[in-house]
C-alpha positions as CSV (number, residue, x, y, z in Angstrom):
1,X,33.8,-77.7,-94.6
2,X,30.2,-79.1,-93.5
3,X,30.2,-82.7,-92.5
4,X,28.9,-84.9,-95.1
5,X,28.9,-88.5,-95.3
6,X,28.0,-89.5,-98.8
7,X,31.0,-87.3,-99.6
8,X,33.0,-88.9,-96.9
9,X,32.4,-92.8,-97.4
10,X,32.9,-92.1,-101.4
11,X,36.7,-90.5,-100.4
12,X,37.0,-93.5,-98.4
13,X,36.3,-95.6,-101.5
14,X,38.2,-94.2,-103.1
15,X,41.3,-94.7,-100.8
16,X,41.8,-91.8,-99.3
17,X,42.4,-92.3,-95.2
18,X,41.1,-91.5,-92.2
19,X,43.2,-88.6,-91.4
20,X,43.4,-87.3,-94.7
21,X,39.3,-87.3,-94.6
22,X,39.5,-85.3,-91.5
23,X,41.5,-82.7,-92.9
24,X,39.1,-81.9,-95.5
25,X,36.6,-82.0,-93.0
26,X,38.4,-80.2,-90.5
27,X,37.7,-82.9,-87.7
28,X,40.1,-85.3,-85.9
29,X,41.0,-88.6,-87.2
30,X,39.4,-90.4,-84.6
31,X,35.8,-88.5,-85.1
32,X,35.9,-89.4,-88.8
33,X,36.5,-93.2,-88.0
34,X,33.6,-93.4,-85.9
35,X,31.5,-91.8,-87.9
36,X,32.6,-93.9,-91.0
37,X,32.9,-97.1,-89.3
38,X,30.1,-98.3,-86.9
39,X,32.5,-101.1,-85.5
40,X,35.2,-99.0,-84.6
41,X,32.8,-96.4,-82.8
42,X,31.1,-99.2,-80.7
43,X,34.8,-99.9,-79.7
44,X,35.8,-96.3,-78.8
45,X,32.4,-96.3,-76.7
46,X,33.6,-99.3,-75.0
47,X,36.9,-98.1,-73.9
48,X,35.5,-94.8,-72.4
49,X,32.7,-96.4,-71.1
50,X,35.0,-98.8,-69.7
51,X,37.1,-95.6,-68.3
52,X,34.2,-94.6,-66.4
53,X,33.2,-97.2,-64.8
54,X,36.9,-97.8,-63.5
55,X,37.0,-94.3,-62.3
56,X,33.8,-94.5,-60.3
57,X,34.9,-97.3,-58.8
58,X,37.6,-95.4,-57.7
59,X,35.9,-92.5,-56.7
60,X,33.6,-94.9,-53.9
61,X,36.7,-96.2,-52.6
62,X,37.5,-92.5,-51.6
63,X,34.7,-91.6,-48.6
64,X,34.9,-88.2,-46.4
65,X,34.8,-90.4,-43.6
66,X,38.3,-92.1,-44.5
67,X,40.2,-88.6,-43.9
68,X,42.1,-88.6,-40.7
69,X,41.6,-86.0,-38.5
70,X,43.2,-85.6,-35.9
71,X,41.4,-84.8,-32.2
72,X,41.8,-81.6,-30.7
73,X,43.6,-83.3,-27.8
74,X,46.2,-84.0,-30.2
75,X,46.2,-80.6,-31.7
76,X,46.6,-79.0,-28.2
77,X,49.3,-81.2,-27.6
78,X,51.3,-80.4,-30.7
79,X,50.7,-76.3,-30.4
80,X,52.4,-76.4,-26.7
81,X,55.7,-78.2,-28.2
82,X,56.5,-75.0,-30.1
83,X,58.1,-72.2,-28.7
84,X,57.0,-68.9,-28.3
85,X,57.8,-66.8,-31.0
86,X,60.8,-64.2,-29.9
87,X,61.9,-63.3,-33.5
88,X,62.0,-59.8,-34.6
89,X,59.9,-58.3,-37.9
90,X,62.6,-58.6,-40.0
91,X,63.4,-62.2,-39.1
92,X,59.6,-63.1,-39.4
93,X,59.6,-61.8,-42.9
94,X,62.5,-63.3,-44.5
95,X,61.6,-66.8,-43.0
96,X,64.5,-67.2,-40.2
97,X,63.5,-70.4,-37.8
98,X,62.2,-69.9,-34.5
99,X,64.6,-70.3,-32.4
100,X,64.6,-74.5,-30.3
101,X,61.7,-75.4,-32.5
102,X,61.3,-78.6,-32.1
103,X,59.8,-79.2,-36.0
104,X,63.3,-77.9,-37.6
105,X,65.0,-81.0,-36.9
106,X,65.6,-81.6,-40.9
107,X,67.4,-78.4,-41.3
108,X,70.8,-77.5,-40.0
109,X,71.6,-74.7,-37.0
């Protein structure tokens, strides 16, 4: 049903609630309280307004130039401590270690 308020605020005089309001109205409960009640609206505004700002701030904190990255020196030198790849095609595609690989030091032989 269309939103009306006239109709709305006399169901609320008449003691029916929030929820049950927004059911006829086919809103949520929440919506239907801040449209009824100017108080509780200025509140929900505050809250999410509050959210924002909060995330904003977070959002500043986090600046491109704050990733590490690493220089290519490092890169190089990472690359030439793996071996050379001798597996065959089928031991490529189900996954099977290189063979003395230096970065499988987690996982058993």
């Amino acid at each position: 049903m269309k939103w009306d308020e006239t109709e709305a605020r006399e169901m609320l005089r008449k003691g029916a609630s929030y929820s049950r309001i927004a059911r006829f109205f086919g809103s949520t409960t929440t919506t239907v309280h801040c449209w009824l009640d100017p108080a509780y609206a200025a509140q929900c505004r505050e809250r999410v307004n509050a959210t924002r700002r909060n995330k904003s701030k977070e959002q500043r904190k986090k600046t491109p130039h704050q990733v590490w990255k690493p220089s290519w020196q490092d890169v190089e030198a990472r690359l030439a401590a793996i071996p050379a790849d001798t597996r065959n095609l089928t031991q490529r595609i189900c996954g099977d270690p290189i063979p003395g690989d230096p970065r499988r030091h987690w996982r058993p032989a």
